[in-house]
N, C-alpha and C positions, 0 to 999 in steps of 0.2 A: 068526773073524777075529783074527788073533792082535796084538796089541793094547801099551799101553804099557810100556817096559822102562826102569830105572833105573839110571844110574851116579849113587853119593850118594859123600858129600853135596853133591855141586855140582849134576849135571845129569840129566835124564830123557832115555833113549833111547827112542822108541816105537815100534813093528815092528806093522805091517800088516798081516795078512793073510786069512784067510776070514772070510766072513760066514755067520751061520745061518741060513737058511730056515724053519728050525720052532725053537721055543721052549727045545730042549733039546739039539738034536742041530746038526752041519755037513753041509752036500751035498756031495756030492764033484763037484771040477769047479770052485767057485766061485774056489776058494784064487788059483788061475792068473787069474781075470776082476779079482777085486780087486787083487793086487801086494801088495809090502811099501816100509814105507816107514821111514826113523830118523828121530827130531826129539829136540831136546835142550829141557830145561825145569827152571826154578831148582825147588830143593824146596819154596820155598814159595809156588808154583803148588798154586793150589787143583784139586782130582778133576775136575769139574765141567765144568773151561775144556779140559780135555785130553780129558774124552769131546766137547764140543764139536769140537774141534781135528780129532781122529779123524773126526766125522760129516762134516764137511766136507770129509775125502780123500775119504770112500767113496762121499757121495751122488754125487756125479758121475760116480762108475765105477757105480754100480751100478742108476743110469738107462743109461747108456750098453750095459750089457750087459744090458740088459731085464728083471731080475732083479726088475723092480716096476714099478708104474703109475704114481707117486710118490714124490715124497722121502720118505726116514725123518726121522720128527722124534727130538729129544734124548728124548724121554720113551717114546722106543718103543724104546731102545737102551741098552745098559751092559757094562761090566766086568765078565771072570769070569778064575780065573787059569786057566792051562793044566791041559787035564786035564777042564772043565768044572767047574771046584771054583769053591763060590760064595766070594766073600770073608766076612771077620770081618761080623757086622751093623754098621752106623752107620758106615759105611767110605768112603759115596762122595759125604760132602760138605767132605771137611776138604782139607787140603792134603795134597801129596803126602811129606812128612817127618812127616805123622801116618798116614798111610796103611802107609808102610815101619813106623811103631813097631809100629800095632796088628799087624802080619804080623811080624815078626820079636820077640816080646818071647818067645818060648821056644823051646829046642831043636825042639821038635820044628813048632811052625810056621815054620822056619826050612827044615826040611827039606822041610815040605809046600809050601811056597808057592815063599821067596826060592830056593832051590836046585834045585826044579822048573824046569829051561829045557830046552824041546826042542831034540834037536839039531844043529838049523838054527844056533840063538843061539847054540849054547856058544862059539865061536869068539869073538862080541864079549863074552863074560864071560872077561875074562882081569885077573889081577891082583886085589891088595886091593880095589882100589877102582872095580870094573869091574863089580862084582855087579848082576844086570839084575833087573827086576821083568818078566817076562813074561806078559801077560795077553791073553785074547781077546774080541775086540768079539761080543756080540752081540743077536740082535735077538728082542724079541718077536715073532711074526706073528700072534700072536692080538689085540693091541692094533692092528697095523699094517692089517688085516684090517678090525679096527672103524674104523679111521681111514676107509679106501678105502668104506665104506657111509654114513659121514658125509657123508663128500664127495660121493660121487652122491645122496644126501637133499637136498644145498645147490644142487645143478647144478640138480634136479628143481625146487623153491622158487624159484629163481630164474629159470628156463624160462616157469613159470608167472606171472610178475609182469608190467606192462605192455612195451610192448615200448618201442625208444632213444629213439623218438620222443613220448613222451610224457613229461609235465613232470615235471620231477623233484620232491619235495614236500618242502617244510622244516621244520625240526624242530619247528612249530606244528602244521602239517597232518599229522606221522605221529604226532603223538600225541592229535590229534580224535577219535578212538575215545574217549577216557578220559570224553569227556561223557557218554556213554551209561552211563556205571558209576555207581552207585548214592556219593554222599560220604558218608564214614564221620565219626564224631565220634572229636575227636582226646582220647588219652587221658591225665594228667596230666604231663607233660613234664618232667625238670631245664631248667633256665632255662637253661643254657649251652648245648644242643642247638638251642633255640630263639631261640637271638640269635646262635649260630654264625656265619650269612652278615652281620649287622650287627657284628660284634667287628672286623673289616679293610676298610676301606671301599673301600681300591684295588682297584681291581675291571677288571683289564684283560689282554690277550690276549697266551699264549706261547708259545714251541716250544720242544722238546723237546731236553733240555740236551747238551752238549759236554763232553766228556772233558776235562781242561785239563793241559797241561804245565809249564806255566813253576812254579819255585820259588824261594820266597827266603826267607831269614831274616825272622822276623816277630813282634814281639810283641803278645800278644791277651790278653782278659779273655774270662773264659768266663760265658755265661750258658745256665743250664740252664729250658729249657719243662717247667711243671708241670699239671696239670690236675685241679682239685681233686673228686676222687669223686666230694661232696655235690652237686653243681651243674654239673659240666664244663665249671665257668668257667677259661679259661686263667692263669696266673703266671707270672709270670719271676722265677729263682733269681739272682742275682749272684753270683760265686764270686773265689776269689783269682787271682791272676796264673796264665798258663799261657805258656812259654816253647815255638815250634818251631823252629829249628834246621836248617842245613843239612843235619845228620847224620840228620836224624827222633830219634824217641821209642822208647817200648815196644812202641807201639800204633800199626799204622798207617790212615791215615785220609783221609778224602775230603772235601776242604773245597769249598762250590760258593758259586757270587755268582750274580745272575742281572744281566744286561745287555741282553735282550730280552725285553720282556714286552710287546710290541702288535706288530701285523703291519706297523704304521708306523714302529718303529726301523727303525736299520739294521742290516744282520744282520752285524756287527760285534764281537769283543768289546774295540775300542775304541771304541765305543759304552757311554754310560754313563749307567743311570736312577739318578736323585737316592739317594743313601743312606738317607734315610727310607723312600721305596718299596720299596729292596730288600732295608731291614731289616723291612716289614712283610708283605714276602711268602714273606720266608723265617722269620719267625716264624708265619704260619700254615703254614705247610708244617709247621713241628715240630710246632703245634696239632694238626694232622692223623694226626699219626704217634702221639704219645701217647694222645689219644682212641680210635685206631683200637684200639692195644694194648688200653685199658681195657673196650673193647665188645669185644674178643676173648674178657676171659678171662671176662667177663661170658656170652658164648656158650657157653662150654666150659662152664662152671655149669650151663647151664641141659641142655645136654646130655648132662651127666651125670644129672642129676636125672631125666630122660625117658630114661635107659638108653638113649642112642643112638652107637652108635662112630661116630668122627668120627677125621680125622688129628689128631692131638693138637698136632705138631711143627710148629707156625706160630709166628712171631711178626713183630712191626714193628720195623723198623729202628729204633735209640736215634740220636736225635740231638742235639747242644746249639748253641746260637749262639755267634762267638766274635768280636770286634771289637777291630780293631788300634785301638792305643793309642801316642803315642810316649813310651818311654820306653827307657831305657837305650843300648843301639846303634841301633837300630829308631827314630832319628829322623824320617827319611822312612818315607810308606805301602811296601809292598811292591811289587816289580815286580809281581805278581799281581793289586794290585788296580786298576790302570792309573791311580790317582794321584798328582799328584807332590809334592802338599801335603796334611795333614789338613785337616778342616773347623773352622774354627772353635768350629760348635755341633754339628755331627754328629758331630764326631773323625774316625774312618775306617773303613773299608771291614766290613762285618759278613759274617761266613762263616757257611752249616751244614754239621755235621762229623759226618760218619757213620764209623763202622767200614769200612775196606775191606774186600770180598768178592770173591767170585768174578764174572767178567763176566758170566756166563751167566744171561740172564733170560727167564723163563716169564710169557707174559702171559695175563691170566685174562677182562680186559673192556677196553677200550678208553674214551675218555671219554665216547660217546655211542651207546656197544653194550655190551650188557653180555649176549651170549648166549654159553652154553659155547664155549669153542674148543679145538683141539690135541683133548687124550687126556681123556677125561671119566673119572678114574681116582677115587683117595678124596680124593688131595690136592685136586684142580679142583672136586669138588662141596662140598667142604668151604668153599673158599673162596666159590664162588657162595653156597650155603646162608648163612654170614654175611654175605656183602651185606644178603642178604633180610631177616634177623635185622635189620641197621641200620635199613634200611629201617623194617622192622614197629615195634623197639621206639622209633623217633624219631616215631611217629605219620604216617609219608609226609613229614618234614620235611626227612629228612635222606636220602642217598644217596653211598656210596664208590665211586666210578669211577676208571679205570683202574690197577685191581688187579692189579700185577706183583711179580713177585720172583722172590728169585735161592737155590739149592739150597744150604743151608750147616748144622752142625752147628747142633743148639739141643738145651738143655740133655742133651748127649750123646749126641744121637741124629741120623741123618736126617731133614733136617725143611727147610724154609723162612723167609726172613726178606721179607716185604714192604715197601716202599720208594713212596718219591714216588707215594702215592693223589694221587687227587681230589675235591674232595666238590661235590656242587650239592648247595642250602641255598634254602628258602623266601625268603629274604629275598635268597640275594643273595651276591657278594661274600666268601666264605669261602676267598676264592685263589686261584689263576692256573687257570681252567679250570669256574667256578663257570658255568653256565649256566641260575641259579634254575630256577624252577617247570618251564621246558622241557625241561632236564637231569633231574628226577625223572620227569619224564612219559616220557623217552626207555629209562627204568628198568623203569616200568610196562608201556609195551610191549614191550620188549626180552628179559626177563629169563622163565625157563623154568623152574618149578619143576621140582629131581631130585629125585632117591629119596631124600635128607638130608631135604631141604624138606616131604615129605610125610612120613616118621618125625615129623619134629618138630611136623608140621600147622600149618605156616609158609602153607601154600594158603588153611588156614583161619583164622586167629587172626590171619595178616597179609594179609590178603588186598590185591593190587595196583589201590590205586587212591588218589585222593587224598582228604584229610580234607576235611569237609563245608565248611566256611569257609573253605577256599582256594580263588580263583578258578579254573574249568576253560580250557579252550584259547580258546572263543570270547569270555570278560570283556575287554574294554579294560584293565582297570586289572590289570594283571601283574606284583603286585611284583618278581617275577625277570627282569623283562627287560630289566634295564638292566646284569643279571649280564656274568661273560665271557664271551661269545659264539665262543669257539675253544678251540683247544688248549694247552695248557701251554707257553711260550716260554720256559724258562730255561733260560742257557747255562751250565755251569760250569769253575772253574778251580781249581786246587792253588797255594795260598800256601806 
């Protein structure tokens, strides 16, 4: 399917056309069922959001002319240039003005790649600055194939379970099983893993956040989340003044607030939780993401050491806190943060500020499922496999749920950047989605060891179940159940 074209440096033309059938080759016939299509796109529009773009013409035509039994997912499909020539390596997570460098930095990929247009196209490459990037979509059908056996494995499983009319059983009752398993003794813990869910005591319910538009000029002080090796006790760094500006910065970025955290707000975001609340559930969110990074590369250690390949190219989103302050022009809060006065003792509105990426996000576990989904390739087991790792090395204390991320370079390569986990925590309270003791039980039964899991003998060494002195399903006395009881409710916005 012939696939994105570029006029730079302003904008991206994209041309549509066959899909392949098999792995390597086009059918004849299809070209005419799919159609062509142009779209235009700034160049720095990330790879990513445009192979999305593209799946989203074709799935519909290519249900429609029966060419499959189901959707293609993003991870069953990609970019090749014309001709079937694979791109540069590490090419299809950056933007599309790093995409044009890596393909055009010498004569002669200039001629293999940017001056290769079939031609259909030549006509819209006219001019200086008319040069098209022409490429063809296409699809795995050996992953796609694996897909379609999943999916009738799930029909089957689910056939089998009771049928509408019976009661549907809550998150206590499907993880009753776990009393029958043998408790394990828990083994010497850093104290910061173990007091995790007591570090944030807010402990309440939220959904799943909003894109935000509004902008305004804002001054903030930046504070960066640390989390110390020795113990994984959390710190906060205070840093010097950080000016943003209507014009933006170097770096562009994604600042979020949260203004719904229980199913009882109003689903408003002028609606507004106290500033202490929403400075403390977005400093565990940062808690979360730095921790996760350090049990990351703590994984990859160990993985090495046990000679096991693993996707190397993960990491967690970098975040810091940033809180308006009035000083200089920025006497009033910002339109952004919906107040029209600072607080007295709180001052104003606290942001976390990630790196913008690409939209396209791949989800791995859900906050009370955590069984493989999509394409079970190296990147998805890899990521399952260190859930497991969490799991195992926090003694059953700790668990990372709902594991998502979005396809972006990392250090030079193709690879992943993970964003807004969840953790349930023995105790409790560890942030918008903490569901204690029933959230790891929902882990225990949910979760599937793969082929990483067994290399590593993560079945054996960690095995699923809870440590001996934590209450099971049937105790009264549950310290996690006063945890949050839903899903993550935070809304966000761009200051």
């Amino acid at each position: 399917m012939q696939a994105p074209s570029c006029i730079l440096p302003h904008f991206c033309i994209m041309s549509v056309g066959a899909v392949a059938p098999t792995r390597l080759s086009t059918a004849k016939g299809v070209e005419g069922k799919i159609g062509n299509i142009i779209k235009g796109y700034g160049v720095s529009q990330a790879k990513p959001d445009i192979l999305k773009d593209t799946l989203e013409v074709v799935n519909p035509q290519f249900m429609s002319n029966r060419l499959g039994t189901k959707e293609l997912l993003l991870s069953e499909v990609s970019f090749r240039w014309s001709g079937n020539r694979l791109p540069e390596p590490n090419s299809a997570t950056g933007t599309l003005a790093n995409f044009y460098k890596m393909h055009s930095s010498t004569q002669d990929k200039v001629a293999a790649y940017i001056d290769n247009i079939p031609q259909q196209f030549k006509r819209v490459a006219t001019g200086p600055k008319s040069r098209i990037l022409c490429l063809e979509f296409h699809v795995n059908m050996d992953m796609y194939r694996d897909g379609l056996t999943r999916q009738a494995e799930e029909l089957d499983t689910q056939s089998s379970q009771p049928g509408p009319n019976s009661r549907k059983r809550t998150v206590s009752e499907s993880s009753a099983s776990v009393s029958s398993l043998a408790k394990r003794g828990r083994p010497s813990l850093p104290k910061g893993i173990s007091a995790l869910g007591s570090r944030f005591s807010l402990c309440r319910r939220g959904t799943a956040p909003l894109i935000a538009k509004t902008q305004s000029p804002v001054t903030v002080q930046k504070f960066t989340i640390s989390v110390d090796p020795a113990n994984f006790e959390p710190e906060i760094i205070k840093s010097v003044l950080v000016l943003f500006d209507s014009e933006g910065g170097e770096e562009r970025v994604v600042a979020k607030r949260l203004y719904r955290i229980s199913d009882n707000d109003p689903d408003s975001i002028h609606n507004h939780i106290s500033l202490i609340d929403n400075r403390l559930m977005l400093e565990a969110e940062a808690t979360q993401l730095v921790l996760g990074e350090k049990l990351l590369i703590d994984f990859y250690l160990l993985c090495r050491e046990k000679d096991v390949s693993v996707f190397q190219h993960i990491k967690f989103a970098q975040a810091y806190l940033l809180t308006e302050i009035p000083v200089g022009v920025t006497r009033c809060p910002s339109a952004a943060s919906g107040l029209k006065v600072f607080d007295g003792e709180a001052g104003g509105m606290t942001w976390l500020v990630e790196s913008k990426s690409a939209s396209v996000v791949i989800s791995f576990t859900s906050t009370l499922d955590h069984k493989a989904r999509g394409s079970e390739d190296i990147q998805s087991e890899t990521v399952h496999a260190f859930a497991h790792y969490i799991f195992g090395y926090s003694g059953g204390e700790l668990v990372f749920a709902d594991l998502q991320g979005t396809p972006t370079p990392v250090r030079g390569n193709d690879g992943l950047v993970l964003f807004e986990p969840m953790t349930h925590t023995i105790a409790g309270g560890s942030g918008l989605g903490d569901f204690g003791i029933d959230g790891i039980e929902t882990f225990i039964n949910t979760h599937k060891c793969n082929q990483l899991c067994i290399e590593l003998r993560f079945d054996q060494s960690y095995p699923l179940q809870l440590p001996e002195d934590v209450p099971g399903p049937d105790s009264t006395n549950r310290s996690g159940s006063e945890g949050v009881h839903g899903t993550p409710d935070g809304e966000e916005e761009e200051p």
